[in-house]
VOKEDREN-30023 format. One record per residue (C-alpha): x negated, y, z. Coordinates in nm, 3 decimals, decimal comma. Layout:
<sites>
<site x="X" y="Y" z="Z"/>
...
</sites>
This chain:
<sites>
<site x="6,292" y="4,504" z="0,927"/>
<site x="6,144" y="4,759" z="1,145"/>
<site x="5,868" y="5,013" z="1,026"/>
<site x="5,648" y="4,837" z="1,307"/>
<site x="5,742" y="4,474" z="1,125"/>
<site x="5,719" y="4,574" z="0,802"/>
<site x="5,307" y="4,752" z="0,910"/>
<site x="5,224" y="4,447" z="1,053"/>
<site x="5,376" y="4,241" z="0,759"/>
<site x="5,201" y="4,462" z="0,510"/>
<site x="4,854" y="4,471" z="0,738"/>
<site x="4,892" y="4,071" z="0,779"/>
<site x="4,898" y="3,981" z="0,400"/>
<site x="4,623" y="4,218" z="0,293"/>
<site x="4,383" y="4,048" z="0,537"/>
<site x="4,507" y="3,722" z="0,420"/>
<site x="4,478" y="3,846" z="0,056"/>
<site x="4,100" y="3,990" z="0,132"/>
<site x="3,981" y="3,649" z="0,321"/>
<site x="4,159" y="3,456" z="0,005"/>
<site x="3,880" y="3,722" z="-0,181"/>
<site x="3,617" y="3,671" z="0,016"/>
<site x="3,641" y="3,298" z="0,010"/>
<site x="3,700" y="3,274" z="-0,334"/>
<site x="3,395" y="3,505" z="-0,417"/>
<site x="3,174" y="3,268" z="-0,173"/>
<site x="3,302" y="2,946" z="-0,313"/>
<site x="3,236" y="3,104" z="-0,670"/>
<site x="2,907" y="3,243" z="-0,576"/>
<site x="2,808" y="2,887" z="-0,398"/>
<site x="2,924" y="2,741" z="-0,767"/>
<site x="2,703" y="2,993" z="-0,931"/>
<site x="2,382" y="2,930" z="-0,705"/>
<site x="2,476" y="2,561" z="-0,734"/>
<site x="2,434" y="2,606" z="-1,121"/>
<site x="2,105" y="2,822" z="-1,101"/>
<site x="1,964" y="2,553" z="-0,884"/>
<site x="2,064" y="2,301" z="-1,174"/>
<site x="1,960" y="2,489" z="-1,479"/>
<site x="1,637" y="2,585" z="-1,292"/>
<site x="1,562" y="2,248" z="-1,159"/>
<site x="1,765" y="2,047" z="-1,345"/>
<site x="1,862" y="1,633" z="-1,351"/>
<site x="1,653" y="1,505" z="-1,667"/>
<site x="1,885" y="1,303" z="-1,899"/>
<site x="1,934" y="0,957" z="-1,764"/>
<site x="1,595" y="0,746" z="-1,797"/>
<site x="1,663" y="0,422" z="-1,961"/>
<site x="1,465" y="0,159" z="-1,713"/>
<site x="1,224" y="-0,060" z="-1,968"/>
<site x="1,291" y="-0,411" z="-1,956"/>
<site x="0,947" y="-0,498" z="-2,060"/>
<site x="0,654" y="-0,254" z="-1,971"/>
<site x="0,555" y="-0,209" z="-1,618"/>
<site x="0,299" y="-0,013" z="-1,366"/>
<site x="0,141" y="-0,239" z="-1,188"/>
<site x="-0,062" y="-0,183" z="-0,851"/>
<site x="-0,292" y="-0,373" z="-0,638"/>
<site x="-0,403" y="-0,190" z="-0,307"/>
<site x="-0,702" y="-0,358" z="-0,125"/>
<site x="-0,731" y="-0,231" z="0,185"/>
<site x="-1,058" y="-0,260" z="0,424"/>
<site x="-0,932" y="-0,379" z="0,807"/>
<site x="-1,289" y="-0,450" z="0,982"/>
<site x="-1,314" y="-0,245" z="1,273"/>
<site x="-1,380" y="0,098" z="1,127"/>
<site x="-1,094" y="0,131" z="0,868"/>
<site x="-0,857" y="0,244" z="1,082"/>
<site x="-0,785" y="0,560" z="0,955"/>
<site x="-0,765" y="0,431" z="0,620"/>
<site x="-0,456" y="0,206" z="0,720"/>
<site x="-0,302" y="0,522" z="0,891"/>
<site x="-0,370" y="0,702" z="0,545"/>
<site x="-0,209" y="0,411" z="0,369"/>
<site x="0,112" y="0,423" z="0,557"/>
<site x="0,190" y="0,809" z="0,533"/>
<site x="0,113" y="0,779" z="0,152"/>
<site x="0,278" y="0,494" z="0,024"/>
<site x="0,596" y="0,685" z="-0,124"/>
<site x="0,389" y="0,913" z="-0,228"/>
<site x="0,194" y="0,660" z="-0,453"/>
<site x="0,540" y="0,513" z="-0,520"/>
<site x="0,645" y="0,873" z="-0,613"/>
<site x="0,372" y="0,965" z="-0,837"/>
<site x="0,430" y="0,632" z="-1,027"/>
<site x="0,780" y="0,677" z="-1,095"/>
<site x="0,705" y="1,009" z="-1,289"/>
<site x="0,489" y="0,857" z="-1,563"/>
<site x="0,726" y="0,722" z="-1,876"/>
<site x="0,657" y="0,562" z="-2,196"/>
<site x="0,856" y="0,621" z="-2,498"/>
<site x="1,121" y="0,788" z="-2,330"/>
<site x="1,132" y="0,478" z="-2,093"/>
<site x="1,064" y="0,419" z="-1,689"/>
<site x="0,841" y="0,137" z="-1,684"/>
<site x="0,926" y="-0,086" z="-1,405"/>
<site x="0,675" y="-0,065" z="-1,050"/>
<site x="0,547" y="-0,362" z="-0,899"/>
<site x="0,311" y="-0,319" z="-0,599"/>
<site x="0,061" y="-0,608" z="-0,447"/>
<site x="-0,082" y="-0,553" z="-0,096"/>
<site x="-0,446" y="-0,720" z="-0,025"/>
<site x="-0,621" y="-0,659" z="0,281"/>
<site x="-1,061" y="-0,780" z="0,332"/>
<site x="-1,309" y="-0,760" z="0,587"/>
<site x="-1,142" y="-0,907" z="0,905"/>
<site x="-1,276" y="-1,130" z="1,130"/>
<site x="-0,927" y="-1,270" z="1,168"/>
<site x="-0,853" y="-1,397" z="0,833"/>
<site x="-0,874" y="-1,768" z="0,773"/>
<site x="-1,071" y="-1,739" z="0,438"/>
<site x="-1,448" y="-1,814" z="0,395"/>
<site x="-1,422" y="-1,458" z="0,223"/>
<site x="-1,224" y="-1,257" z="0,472"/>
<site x="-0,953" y="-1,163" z="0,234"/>
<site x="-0,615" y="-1,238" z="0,265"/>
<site x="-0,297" y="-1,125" z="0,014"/>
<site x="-0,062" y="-0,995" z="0,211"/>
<site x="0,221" y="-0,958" z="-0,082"/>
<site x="0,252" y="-1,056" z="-0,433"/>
<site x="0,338" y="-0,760" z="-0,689"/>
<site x="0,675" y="-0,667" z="-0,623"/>
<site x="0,938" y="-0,449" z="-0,637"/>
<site x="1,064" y="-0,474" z="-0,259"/>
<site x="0,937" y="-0,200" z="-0,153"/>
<site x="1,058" y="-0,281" z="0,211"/>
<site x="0,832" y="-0,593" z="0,198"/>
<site x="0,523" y="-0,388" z="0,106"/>
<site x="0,588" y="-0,091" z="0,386"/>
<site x="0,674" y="-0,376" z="0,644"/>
<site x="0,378" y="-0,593" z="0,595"/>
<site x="0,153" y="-0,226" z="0,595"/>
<site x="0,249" y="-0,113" z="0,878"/>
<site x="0,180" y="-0,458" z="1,029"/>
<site x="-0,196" y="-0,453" z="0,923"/>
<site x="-0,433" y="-0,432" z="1,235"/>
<site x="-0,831" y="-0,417" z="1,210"/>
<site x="-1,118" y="-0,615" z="1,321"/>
<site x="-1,460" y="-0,622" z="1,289"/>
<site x="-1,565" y="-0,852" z="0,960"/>
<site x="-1,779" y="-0,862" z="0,639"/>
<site x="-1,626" y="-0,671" z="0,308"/>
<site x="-1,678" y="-0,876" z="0,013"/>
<site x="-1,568" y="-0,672" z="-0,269"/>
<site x="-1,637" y="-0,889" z="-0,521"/>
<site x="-1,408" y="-1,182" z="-0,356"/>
<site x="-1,155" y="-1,016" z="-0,303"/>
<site x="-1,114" y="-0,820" z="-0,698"/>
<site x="-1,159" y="-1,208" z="-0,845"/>
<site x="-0,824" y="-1,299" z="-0,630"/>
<site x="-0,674" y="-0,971" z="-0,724"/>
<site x="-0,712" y="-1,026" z="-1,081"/>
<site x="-0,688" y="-1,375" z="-1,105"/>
<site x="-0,387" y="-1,486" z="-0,832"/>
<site x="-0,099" y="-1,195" z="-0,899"/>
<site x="0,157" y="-1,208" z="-1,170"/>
<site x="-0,012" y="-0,956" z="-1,403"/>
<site x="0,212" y="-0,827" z="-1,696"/>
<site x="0,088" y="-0,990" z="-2,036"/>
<site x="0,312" y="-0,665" z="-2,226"/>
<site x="-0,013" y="-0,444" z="-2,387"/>
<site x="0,189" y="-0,150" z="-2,325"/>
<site x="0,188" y="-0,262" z="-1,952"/>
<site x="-0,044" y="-0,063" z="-1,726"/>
<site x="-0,259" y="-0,281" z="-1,458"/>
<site x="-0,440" y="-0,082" z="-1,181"/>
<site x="-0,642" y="-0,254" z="-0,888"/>
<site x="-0,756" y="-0,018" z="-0,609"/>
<site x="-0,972" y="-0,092" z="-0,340"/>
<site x="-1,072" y="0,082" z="-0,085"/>
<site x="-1,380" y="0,023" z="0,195"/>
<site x="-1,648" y="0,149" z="0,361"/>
<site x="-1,961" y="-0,075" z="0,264"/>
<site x="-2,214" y="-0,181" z="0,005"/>
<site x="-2,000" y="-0,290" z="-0,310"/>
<site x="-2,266" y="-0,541" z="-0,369"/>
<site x="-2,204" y="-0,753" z="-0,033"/>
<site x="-2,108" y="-1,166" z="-0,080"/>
<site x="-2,176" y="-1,439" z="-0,274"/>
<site x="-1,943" y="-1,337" z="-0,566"/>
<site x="-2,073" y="-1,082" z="-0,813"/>
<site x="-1,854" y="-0,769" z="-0,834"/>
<site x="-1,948" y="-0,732" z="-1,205"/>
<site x="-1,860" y="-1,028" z="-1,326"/>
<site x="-1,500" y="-0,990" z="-1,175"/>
<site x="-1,457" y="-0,681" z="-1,301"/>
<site x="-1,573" y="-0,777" z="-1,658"/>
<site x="-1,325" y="-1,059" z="-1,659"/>
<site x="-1,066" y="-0,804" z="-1,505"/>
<site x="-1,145" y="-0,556" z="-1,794"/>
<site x="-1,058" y="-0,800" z="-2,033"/>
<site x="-0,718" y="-0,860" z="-1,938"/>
<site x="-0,653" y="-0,463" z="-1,937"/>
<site x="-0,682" y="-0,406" z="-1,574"/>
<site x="-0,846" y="-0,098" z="-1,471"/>
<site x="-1,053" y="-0,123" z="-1,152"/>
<site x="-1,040" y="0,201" z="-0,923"/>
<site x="-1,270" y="0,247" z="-0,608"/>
<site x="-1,272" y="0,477" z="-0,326"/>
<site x="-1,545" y="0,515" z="-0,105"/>
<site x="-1,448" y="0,591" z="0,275"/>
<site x="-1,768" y="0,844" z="0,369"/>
<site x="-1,987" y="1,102" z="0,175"/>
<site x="-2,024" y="1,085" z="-0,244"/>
<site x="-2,382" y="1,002" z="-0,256"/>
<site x="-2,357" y="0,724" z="-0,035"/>
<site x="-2,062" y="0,596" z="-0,260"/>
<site x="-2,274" y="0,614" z="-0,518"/>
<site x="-2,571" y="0,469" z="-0,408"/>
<site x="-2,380" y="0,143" z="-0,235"/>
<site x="-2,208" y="0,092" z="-0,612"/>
<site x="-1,875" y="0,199" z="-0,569"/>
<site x="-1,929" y="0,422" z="-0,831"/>
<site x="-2,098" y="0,128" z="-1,077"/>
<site x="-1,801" y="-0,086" z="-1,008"/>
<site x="-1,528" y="0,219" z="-1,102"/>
<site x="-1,771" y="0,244" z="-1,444"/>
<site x="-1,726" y="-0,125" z="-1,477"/>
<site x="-1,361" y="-0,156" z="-1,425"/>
<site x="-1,318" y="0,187" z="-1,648"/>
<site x="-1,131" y="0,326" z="-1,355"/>
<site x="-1,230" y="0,610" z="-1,112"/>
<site x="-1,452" y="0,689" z="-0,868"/>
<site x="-1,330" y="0,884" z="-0,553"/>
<site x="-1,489" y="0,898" z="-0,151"/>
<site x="-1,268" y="1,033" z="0,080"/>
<site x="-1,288" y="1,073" z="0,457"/>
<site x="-1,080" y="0,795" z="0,616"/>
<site x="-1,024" y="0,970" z="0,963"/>
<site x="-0,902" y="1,284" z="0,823"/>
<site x="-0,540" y="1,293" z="0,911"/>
<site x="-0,239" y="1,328" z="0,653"/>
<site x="-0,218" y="1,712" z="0,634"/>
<site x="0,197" y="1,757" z="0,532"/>
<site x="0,389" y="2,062" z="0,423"/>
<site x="0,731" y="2,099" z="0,559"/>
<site x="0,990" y="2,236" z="0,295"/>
<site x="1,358" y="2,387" z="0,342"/>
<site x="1,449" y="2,094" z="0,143"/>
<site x="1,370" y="1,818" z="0,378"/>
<site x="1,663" y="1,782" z="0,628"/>
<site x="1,912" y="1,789" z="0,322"/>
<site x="1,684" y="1,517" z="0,141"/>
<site x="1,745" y="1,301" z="0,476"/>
<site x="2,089" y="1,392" z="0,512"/>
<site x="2,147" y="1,237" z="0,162"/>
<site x="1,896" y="0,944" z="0,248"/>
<site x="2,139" y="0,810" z="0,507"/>
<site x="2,452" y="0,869" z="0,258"/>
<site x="2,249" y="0,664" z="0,039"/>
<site x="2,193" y="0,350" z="0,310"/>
<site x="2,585" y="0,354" z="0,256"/>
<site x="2,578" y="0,228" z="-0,087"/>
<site x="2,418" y="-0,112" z="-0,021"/>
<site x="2,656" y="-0,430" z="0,050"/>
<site x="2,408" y="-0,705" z="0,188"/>
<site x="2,469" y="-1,058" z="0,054"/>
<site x="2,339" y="-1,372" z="0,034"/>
<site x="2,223" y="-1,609" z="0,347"/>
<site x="1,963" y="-1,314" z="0,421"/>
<site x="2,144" y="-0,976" z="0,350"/>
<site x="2,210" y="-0,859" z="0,666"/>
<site x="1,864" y="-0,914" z="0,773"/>
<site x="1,724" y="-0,723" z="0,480"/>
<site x="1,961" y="-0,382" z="0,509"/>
<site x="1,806" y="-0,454" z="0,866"/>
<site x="1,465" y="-0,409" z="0,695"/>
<site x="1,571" y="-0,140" z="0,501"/>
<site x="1,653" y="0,111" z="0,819"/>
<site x="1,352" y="-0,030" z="0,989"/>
<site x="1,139" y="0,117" z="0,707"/>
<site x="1,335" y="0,423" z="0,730"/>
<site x="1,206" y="0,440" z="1,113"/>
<site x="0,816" y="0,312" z="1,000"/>
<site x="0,782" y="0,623" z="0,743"/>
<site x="0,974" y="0,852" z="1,006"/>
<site x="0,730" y="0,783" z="1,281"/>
<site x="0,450" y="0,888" z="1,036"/>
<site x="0,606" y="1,197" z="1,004"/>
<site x="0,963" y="1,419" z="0,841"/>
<site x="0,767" y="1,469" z="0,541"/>
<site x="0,678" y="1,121" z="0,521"/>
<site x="1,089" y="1,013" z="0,532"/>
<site x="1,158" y="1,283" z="0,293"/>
<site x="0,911" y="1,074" z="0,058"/>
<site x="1,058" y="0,747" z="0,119"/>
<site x="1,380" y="0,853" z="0,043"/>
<site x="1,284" y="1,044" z="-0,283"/>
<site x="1,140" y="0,706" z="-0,413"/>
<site x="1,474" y="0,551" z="-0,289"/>
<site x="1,634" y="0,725" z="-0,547"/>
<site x="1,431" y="0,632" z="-0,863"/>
<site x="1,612" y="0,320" z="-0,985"/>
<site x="1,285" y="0,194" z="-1,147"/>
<site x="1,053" y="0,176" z="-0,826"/>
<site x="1,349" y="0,088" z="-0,509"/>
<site x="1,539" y="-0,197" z="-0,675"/>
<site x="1,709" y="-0,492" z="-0,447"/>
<site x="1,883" y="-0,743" z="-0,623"/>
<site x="1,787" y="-1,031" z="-0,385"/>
<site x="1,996" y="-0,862" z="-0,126"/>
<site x="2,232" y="-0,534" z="-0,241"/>
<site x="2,516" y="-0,638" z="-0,429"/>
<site x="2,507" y="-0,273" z="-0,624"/>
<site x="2,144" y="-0,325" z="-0,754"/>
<site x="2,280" y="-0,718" z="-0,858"/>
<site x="2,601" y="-0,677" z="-1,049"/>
<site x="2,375" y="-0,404" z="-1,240"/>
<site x="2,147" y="-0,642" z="-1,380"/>
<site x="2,417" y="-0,894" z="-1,378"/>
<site x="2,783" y="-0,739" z="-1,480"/>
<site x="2,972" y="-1,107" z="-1,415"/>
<site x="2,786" y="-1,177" z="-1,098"/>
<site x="3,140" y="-1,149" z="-0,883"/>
<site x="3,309" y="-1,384" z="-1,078"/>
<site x="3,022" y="-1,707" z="-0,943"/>
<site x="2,938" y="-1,555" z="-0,594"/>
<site x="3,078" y="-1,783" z="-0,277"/>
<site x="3,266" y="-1,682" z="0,004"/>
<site x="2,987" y="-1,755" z="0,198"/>
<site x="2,778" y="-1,527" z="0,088"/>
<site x="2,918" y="-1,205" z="0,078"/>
<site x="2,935" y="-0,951" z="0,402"/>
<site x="3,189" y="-0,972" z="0,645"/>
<site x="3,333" y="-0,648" z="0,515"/>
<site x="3,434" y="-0,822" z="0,226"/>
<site x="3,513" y="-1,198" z="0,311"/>
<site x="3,904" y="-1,292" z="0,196"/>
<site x="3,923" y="-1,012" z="-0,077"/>
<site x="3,964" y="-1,083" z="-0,426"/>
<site x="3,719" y="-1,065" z="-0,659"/>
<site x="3,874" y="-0,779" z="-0,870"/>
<site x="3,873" y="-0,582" z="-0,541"/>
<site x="3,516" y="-0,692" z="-0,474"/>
<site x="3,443" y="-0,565" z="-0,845"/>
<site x="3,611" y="-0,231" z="-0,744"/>
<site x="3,401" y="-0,173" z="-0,411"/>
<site x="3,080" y="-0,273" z="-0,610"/>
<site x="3,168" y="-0,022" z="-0,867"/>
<site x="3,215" y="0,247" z="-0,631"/>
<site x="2,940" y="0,229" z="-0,438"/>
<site x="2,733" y="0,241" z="-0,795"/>
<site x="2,886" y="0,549" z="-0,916"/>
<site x="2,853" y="0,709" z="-0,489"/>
<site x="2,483" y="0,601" z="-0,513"/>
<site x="2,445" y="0,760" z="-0,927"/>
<site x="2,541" y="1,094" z="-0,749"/>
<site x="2,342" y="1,072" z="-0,461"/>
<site x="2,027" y="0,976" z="-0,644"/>
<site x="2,104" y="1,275" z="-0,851"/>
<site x="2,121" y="1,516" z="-0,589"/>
<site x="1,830" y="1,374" z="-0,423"/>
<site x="1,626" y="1,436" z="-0,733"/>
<site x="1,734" y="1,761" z="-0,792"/>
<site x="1,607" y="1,859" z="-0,425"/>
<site x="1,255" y="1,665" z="-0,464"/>
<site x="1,183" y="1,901" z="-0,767"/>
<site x="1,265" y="2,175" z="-0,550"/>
<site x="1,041" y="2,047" z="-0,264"/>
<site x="0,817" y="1,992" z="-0,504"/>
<site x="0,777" y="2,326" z="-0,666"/>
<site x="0,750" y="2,442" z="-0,299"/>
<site x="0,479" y="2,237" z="-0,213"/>
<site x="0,290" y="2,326" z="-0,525"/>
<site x="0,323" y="2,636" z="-0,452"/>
<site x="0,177" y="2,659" z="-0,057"/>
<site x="-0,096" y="2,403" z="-0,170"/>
<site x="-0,197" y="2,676" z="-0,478"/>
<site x="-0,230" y="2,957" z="-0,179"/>
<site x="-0,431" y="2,724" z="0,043"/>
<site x="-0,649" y="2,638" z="-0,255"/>
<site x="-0,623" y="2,243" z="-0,202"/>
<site x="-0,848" y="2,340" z="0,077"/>
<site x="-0,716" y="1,983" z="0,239"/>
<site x="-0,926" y="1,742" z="0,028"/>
<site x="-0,872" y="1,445" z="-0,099"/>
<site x="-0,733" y="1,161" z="0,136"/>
<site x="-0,633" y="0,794" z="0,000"/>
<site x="-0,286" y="0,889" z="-0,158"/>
<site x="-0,433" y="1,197" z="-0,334"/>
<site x="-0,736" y="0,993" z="-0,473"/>
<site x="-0,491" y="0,701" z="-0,611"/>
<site x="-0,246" y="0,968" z="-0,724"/>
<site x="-0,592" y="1,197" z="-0,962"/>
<site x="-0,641" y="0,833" z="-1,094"/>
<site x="-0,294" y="0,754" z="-1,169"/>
<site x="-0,209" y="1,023" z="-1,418"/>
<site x="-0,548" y="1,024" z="-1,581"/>
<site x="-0,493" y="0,688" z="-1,684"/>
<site x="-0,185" y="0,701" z="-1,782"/>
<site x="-0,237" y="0,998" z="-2,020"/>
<site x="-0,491" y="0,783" z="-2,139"/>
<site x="-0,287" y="0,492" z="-2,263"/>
<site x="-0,023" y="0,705" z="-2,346"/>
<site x="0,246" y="0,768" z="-2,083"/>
<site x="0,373" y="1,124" z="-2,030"/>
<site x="0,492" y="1,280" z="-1,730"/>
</sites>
C-alpha cells in the first residue's frame, strides 16, 4: 500500500471512529436527558381505574341570545374540565368520569321550560364535544330552577357514597325566574349528595343580588361570575407539537367495530378538528385527556378499549362486525392485533403524560409571572370548584 493509501486509510477510519464517538456520545446523552426528563417528571405508577366510584358532571349551559361567548368558552375548555377531573383519585384509585350536557333559555326548544338535555352522563367524550359544538343561541327565558329539577332528577346519578355528583350551571339572569322554585330543587338535589355550582356571566354583585350566590349556598357548591365574552387567553408550550404528534400515533390504536365503528373513529377525528379550530392549545388538551384511560374510554366502538373490559370478547364477535382490515382472519390473529395495539397505545399514553406534566409545569410557570392577571373564564371557575370539593370529600390530587 502506498504512503498516500495508507494516509488516507489511516485519516478515513479516525473520522469514522470520531463520528462512531460523536454519535454514540449524542445517543447516550439523548438517553441521559431522556432519563432526567423521566425522573424529573416522571409516569406515576399505573392508576388502577375504580370499578365503582365515579366524578360525575352536569354542565347547564345558557343559549338565549346573549350567551354566546359562554358556548365559545365551553368549547375551548372542555378537556380542560376533562383534564382537571382526571387528576383527582380516591384511595389510590381513578374514579371513572361521566359528563351530562344540558342546555336552557332558547326560544327554540320544544319544552314549556326551555330546557332541553342534550346528552345523558357519559363517558363518550366525542358525543359530548360533538353535540357542544353544535349548540347555537336564541333569545328565550332562563328558568334555573327547571332545568336543576331535570338535572337532578332525569340523569343516571351514581348511588356509590364515595361517588362525587357536581351540577354546574351557568347563565346570565335572575336565579329566581319560572314557576319552579330553585330551592326546593336544590334541597332535594342536596339530599342525594349532589353539589350545586353556579356561575354568574357579568359583575359579582349582580350575581349576588339575582341569587346565584343563594343557590351555590343551597346546593353547598360555589359561587363564581365570570365575563362570558372574554376570550380563552392560551399559553403555547415547546411541548405542544410533540403532544399532537403522539395524538395522531394514538388515533392508530383504535380498530372500529360493530354496525357503527367506522362512523364513530369518523367522530373521533372530527373532534380532533372541533378542538383544533378553537385553537393548538386547545388539541394539545384534547389529546392529553385522550390519554387518561379513566375519562376517554370507547368500548361501544374500539375493539382495544372492549377486549379490556372484556378479555374473551374475540372468541363471540361476528364476521360482520369487525373492520375490513380484519374480515377473514382468525381469531387468534385478531387477539394478536388487539393486543398490540393495547400495549402501542400503553406507551403512547405514557409518553403523552409525561409531556402534559411538562407543559404543565410550563404553563404554571408563565401564568405565576403574569400573576393570573387573565381572570377567571368558565373552565377556570369549574376547575377552583372542582378540587375544592374534592379535597373536601376526600380525593387527593
Amino acid at each position: 500500500m502506498t504512503t498516500f493509501k495508507i494516509l488516507t486509510f489511516a485519516i478515513g477510519t479516525a473520522a469514522f471512529l470520531s463520528a462512531k464517538n460523536l454519535s454514540e456520545t449524542f445517543f447516550s446523552n439523548q438517553a441521559n436527558e431522556r432519563k432526567v426528563v423521566e425522573s424529573n417528571f416522571s409516569v406515576e405508577p399505573k392508576i388502577t381505574v375504580s370499578k365503582d366510584n365515579k366524578i360525575q358532571v352536569a354542565l347547564l349551559l345558557d343559549t338565549s341570545n346573549s350567551m354566546d361567548g359562554l358556548i365559545d368558552q365551553a368549547k375551548s375548555r372542555l378537556w380542560n374540565i376533562v383534564n382537571t377531573l382526571t387528576t383527582l383519585k380516591y384511595n389510590g384509585q381513578a374514579p371513572q368520569i361521566e359528563i351530562a350536557l344540558y342546555e336552557y333559555g332558547n326560544d327554540g326548544l320544544k319544552d314549556e321550560n326551555y330546557i332541553r338535555q342534550v346528552t345523558p352522563l357519559t363517558q363518550d367524550l366525542d358525543l359530548v364535544s360533538e353535540k357542544l359544538f353544535a349548540l347555537r343561541t336564541n333569545g328565550g327565558s332562563e328558568y334555573c330552577g327547571a332545568v336543576i329539577r331535570d338535572a337532578s332528577t332525569n340523569l343516571n346519578w351514581d348511588g356509590n357514597e364515595k361517588s362525587m355528583k357536581l351540577i354546574y350551571i351557568a347563565g346570565n339572569e335572575p336565579f329566581n325566574q319560572g314557576k319552579i322554585s330553585y330551592k326546593d330543587v336544590i334541597a332535594k338535589a342536596k339530599a342525594k349528595n349532589i353539589y350545586t355550582n353556579t356561575i354568574f356571566c357579568g359583575s359579582r354583585n349582580e350575581g349576588i343580588e339575582t341569587f346565584w350566590q343563594n343557590g351555590a349556598s343551597l346546593g353547598d357548591g360555589k359561587f363564581f361570575n365570570i365575563d362570558s365574552d372574554r376570550k380563552v387567553i392560551y399559553i403555547e408550550t415547546p411541548y405542544d407539537v410533540k403532544i399532537s404528534q403522539f395524538n395522531s400515533k394514538l388515533n392508530d390504536t383504535y380498530i372500529s367495530y360493530g354496525s357503527r365503528g367506522s362512523e364513530m373513529k369518523s367522530k373521533q377525528t372530527a373532534q380532533d378538528s372541533n378542538a383544533e379550530m378553537q385553537s393548538a392549545s386547545n388539541a394539545v388538551e384534547r389529546a392529553v385527556s385522550k390519554s387518561k384511560k379513566n375519562a376517554y374510554r370507547n368500548d361501544h366502538w374500539d375493539l382495544v378499549d372492549r377486549v379490556g373490559n372484556d378479555k374473551g370478547y374475540i372468541s363471540s364477535i361476528k364476521e360482520e362486525e369487525l373492520p375490513s382490515e380484519l374480515k377473514g382472519k382468525s381469531k387468534e390473529e385478531i387477539n394478536k392485533i388487539v393486543a398490540q395495539k393495547s400495549a402501542d397505545r400503553d406507551k403512547i399514553q405514557k409518553e403523552i403524560e409525561i409531556l402534559a406534566k411538562q407543559r404543565q409545569t410550563y404553563i404554571d410557570s408563565e401564568m405565576k409571572k403574569r400573576g393570573n392577571s387573565e381572570g377567571d373564564d368558565l373552565g377556570k371557575a369549574i376547575e377552583k370548584s372542582i378540587l375544592e370539593i374534592g379535597k373536601k370529600n376526600g380525593y387527593s390530587f
